[in-house]
C-alpha positions as CSV (number, residue, x, y, z in Angstrom):
1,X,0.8,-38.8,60.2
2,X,0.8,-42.3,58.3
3,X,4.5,-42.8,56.6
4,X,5.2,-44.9,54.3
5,X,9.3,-45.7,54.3
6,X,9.9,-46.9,50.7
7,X,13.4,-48.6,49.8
8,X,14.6,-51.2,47.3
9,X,13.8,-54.6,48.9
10,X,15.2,-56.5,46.5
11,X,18.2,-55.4,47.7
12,X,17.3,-54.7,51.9
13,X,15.7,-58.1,51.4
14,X,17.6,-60.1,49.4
15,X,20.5,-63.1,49.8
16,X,22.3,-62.1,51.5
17,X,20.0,-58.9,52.6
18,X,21.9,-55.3,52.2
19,X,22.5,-54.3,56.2
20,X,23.0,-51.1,55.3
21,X,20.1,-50.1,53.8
22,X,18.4,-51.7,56.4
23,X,20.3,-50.2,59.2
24,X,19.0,-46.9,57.6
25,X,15.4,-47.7,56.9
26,X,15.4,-48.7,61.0
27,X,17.3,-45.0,61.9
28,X,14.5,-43.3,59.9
29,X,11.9,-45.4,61.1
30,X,13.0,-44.7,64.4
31,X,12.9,-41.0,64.4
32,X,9.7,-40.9,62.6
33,X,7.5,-42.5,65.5
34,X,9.9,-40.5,68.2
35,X,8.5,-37.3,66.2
36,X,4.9,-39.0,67.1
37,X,4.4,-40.9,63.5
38,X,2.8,-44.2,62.4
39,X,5.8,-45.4,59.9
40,X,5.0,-48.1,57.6
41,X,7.8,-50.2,55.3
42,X,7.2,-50.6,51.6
43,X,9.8,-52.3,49.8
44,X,10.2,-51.6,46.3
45,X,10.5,-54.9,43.6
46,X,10.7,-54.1,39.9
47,X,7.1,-56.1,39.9
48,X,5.1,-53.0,41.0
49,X,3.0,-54.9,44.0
50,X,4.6,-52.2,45.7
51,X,2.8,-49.6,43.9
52,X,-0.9,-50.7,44.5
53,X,0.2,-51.7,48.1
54,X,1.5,-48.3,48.5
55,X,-2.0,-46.6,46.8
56,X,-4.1,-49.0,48.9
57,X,-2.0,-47.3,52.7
58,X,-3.1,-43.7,51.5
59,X,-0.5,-42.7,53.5
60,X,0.1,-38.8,54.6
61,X,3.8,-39.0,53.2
62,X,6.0,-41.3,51.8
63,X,10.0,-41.3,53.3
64,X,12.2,-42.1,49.9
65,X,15.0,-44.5,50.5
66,X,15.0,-45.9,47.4
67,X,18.4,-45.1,45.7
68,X,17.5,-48.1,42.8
69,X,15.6,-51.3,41.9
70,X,17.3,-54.2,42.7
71,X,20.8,-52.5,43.0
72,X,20.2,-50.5,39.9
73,X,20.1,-46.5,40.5
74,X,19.1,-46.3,37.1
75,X,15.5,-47.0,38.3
76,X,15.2,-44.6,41.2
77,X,13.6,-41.7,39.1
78,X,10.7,-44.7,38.0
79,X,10.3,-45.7,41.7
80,X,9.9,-41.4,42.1
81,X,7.7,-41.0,39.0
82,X,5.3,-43.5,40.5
83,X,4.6,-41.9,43.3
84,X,4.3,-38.6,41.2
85,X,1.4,-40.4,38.9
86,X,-0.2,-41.8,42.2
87,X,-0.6,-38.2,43.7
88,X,1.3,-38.8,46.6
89,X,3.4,-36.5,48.6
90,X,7.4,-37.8,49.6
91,X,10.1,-36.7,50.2
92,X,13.7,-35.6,48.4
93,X,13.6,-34.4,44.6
94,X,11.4,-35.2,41.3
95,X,11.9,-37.6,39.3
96,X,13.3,-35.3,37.1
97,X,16.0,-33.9,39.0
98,X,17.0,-37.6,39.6
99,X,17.4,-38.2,36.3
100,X,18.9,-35.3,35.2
101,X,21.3,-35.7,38.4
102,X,22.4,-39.5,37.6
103,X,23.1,-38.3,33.5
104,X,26.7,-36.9,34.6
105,X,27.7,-35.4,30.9
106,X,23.9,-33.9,31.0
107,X,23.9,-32.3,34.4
108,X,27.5,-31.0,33.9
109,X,27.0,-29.6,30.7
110,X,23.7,-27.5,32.2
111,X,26.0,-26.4,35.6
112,X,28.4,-25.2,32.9
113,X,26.5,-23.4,30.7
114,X,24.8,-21.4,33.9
115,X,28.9,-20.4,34.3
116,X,29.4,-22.4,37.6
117,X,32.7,-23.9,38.0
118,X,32.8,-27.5,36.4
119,X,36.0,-29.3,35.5
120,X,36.3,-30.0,31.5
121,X,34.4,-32.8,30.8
122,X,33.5,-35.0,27.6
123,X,31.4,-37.8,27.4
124,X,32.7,-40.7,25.6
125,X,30.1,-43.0,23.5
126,X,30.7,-46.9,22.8
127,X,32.3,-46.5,19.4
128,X,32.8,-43.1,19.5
129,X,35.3,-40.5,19.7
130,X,36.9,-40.0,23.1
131,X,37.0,-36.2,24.4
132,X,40.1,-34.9,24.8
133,X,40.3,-33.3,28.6
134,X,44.0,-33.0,29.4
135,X,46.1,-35.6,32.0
136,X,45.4,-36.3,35.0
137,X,42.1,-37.4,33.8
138,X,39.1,-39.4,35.6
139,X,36.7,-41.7,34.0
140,X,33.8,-42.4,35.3
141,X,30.5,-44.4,34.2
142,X,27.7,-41.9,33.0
143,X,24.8,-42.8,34.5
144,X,25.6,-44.4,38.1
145,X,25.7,-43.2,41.5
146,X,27.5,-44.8,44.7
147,X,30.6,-44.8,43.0
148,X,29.9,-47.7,41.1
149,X,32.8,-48.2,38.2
150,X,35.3,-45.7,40.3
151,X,38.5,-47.9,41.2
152,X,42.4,-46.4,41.1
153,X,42.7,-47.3,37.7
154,X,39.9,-44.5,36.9
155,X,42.9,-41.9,37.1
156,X,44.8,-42.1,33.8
157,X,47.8,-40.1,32.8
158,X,48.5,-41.0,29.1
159,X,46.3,-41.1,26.1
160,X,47.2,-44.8,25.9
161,X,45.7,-45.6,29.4
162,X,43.0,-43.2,28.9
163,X,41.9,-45.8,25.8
164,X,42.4,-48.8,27.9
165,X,40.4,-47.7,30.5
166,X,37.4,-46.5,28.7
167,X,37.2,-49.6,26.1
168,X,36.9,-51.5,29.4
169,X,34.5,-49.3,31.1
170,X,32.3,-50.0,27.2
171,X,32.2,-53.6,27.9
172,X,29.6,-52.2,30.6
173,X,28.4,-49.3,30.3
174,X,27.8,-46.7,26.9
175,X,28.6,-43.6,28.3
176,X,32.0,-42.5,30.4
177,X,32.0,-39.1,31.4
178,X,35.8,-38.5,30.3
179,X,36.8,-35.5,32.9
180,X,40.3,-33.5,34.2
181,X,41.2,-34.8,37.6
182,X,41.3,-31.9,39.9
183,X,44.4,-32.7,42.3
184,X,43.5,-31.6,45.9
185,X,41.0,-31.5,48.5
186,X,37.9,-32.7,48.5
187,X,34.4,-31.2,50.6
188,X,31.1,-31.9,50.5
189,X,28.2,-29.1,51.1
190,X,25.0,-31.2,52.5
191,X,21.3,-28.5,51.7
192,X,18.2,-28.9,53.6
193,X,15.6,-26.9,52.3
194,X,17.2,-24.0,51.0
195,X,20.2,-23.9,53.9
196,X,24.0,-24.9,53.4
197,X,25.2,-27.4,56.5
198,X,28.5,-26.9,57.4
199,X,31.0,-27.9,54.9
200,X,32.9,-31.4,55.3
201,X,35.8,-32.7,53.9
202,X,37.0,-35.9,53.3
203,X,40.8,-36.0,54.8
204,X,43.0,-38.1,52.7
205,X,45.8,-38.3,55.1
206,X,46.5,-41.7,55.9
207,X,45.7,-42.6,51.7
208,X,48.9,-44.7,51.2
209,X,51.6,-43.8,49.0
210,X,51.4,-43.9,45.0
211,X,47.0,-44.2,45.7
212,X,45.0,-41.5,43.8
213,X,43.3,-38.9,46.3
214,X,39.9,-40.1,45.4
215,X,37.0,-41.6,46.9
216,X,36.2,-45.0,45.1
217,X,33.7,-47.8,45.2
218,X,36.3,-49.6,47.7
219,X,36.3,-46.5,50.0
220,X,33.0,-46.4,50.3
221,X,31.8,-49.7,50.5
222,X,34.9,-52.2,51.4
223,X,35.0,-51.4,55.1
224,X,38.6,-51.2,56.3
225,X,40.0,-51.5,53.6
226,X,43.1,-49.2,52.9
227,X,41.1,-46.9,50.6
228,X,38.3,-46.4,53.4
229,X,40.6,-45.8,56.0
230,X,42.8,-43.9,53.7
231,X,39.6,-41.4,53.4
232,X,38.2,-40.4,56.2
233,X,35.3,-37.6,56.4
234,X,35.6,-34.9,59.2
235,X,32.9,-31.9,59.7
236,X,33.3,-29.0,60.0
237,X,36.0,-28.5,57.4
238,X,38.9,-26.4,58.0
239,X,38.2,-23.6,55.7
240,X,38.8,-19.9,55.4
241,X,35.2,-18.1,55.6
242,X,35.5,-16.6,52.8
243,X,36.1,-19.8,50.9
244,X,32.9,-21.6,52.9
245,X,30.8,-18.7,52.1
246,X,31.7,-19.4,48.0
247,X,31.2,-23.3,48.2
248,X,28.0,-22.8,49.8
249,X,26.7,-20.0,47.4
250,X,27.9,-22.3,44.2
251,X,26.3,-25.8,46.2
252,X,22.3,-23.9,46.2
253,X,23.0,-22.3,42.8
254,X,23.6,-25.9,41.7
255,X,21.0,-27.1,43.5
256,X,18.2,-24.6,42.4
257,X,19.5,-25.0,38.7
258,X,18.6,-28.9,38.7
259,X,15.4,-28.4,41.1
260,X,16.7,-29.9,43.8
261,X,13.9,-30.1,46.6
262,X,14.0,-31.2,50.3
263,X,17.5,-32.6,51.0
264,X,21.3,-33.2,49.0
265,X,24.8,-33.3,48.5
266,X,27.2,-30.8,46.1
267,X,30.6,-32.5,45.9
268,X,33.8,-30.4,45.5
269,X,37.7,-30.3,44.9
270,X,39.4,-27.5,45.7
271,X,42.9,-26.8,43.7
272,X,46.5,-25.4,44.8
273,X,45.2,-22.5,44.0
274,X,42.3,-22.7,46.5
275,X,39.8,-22.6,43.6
276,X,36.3,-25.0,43.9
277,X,35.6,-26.9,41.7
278,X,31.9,-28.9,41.5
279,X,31.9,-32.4,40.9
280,X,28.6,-33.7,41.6
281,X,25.1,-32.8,42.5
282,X,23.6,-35.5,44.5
283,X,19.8,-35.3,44.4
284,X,19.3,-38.3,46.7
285,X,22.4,-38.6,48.9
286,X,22.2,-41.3,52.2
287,X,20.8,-40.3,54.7
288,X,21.4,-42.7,57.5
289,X,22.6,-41.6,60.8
290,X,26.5,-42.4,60.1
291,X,26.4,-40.7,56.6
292,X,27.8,-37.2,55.1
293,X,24.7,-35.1,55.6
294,X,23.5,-36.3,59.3
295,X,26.7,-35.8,60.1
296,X,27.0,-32.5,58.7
297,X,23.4,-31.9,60.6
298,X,25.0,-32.6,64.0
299,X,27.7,-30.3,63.6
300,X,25.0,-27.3,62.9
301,X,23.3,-28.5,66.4
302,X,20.5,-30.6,64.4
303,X,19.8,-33.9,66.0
304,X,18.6,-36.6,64.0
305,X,15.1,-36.8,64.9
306,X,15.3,-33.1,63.7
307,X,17.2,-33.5,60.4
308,X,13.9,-36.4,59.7
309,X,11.4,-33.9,60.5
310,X,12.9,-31.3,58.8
311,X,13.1,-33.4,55.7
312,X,8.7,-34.5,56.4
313,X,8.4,-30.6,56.7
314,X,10.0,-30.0,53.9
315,X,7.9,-32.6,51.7
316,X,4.0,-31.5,53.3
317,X,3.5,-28.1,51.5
318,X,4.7,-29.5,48.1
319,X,1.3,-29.8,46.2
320,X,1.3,-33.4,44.0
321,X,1.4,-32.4,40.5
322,X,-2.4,-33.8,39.8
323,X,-3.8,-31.9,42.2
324,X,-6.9,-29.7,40.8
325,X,-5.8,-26.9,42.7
326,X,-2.7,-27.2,40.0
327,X,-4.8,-28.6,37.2
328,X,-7.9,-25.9,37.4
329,X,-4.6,-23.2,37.3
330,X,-2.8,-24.5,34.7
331,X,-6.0,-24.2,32.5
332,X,-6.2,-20.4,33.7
333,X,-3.0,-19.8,32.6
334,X,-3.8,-21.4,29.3
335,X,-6.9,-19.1,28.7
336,X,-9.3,-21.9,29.3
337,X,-10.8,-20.4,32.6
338,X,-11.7,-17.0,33.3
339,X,-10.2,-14.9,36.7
340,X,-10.4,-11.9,37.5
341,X,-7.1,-10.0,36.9
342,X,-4.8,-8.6,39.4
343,X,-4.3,-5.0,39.8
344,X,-1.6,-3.7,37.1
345,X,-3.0,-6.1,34.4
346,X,-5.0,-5.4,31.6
């Protein structure tokens, strides 16, 4: 098959270029030709050359890396709705899973409403009303991924730092998702396809003293810093089964309630009480050989040239929403074309 790898080159490209996300695009590229593809790089630029370049390859399937435009994740469901609108078959979720996914007070209102176990939550408007969750809380922005606006200061414990921290967090952004902190562990439940990986955790043993148990922009992304060495992911998580068995059956109901497709992440805490709580549903998590889910692949015996063509396997039998195989039943079901009727109907 032809592949088209499609990531944000402003980014992967730039001054100084992102090594990360090109250390991933080379990992995936890797794999794909090892499973006997032709892979092709795209980059992304909030232009659109990449589109008609893209339309022009007629590849088989396009490999989303593209977490944002330019740094920005709230472009990633453009970059997937694109591809949607040029008929082309990819990889991960829809572009409206993403965007439901990256509206926090959105997607946690809908996980709450289908009675899955969300912290209480409020989302707090520039100029509005803040929500009133109870202390510890968390405050985090409302429509970012990556951890983007999560620091130590994000944990308040008074109604006075709770205002401080939000009226900063407006100079930036209009929504904070307001929520209660859930004090305890943390695990992660990777999906492929429709199948829970085993369950990770990220160990905050070594977090030093009077540091919030969270995992923050520094964590993630200043490397050796105290916060990333302070949070350290290990897989498989050390978990009673009956415990794994509910974190895994609350991560797919999650992830069939927003339509997740292909490949994700379901974020938890787990309290004194040994009660999980979800955080997060990520629709497009990293995928790069040192991240969550490839790690949580190996653990289940899946190398990573498997956990790639798992993901392309995945994509194939999804039929592109303009198909006229769709189109020609859609107008069936809307009384426009006749069929004949299956037994039972009338």
């Amino acid at each position: 098959m032809r592949i088209a790898i499609i990531f944000d080159g402003a980014s992967a490209l730039g001054k100084p270029p992102d090594l990360l996300i090109i250390d991933a695009i080379d990992a995936v590229e890797r794999a794909l030709v090892a499973n006997g593809n032709e892979a092709v790089r795209v980059p992304v630029d909030s232009g659109g050359r990449w589109i008609e370049r893209t339309r022009r390859l007629k590849p088989d399937l396009v490999f989303n890396l593209c977490e944002g435009v330019d740094g920005l994740g709230v472009h990633e469901p453009a970059v997937i709705g694109a591809l949607e609108l040029l008929g082309l078959r990819y990889t991960g979720s829809s572009a409206w899973t993403a965007a439901l996914c990256l509206r926090k007070g959105l997607v946690n209102a809908l996980l709450h409403s289908a009675g899955l176990p969300v912290p209480r939550f409020g989302v707090a408007l520039a100029g509005g009303v803040i929500p009133t969750v109870g202390f510890p809380a968390i405050c985090k922005p409302g429509a970012e991924d990556a951890s983007l606006g999560v620091e130590q200061r994000s944990v308040v414990r008074t109604v006075a730092a709770l205002e401080t921290r939000v009226r900063a967090m407006h100079e930036r952004w209009d929504e904070v998702l307001v929520q209660r902190y859930v004090a305890g562990r943390e695990v992660n439940v990777g999906i492929v396809g429709d199948e829970a990986l085993p369950i990770a955790e990220i160990d905050f043993g070594a977090m030093p003293r009077g540091l919030w148990r969270i995992v923050s922009y520094r964590s993630k992304w200043d490397e050796g810093c105290d916060e990333d060495t302070g949070a350290a992911p290990r897989c498989p998580a050390d978990l009673p089964e009956e415990l794994r068995a509910e974190l895994a059956r609350v991560a797919l109901a999650a992830w069939r309630l927003v339509g997740g497709q292909g490949y994700g992440r379901v974020d938890f805490r787990i309290d004194a009480a040994g009660r999980p709580w979800l955080l997060e549903v990520n629709a497009n998590p990293d995928i790069a050989p040192d991240a969550g889910l490839a790690r949580m692949a190996r653990t289940a015996g899946i190398t990573y040239e498997a956990l790639i063509g798992l993901v392309c396997d995945g994509a194939l039998p999804r039929a592109p929403e303009l198909s006229p195989e769709r189109w020609a039943l859609t107008q069936q079901l809307s009384g426009l074309l006749r069929a004949p009727l299956a037994v039972g109907q009338s």
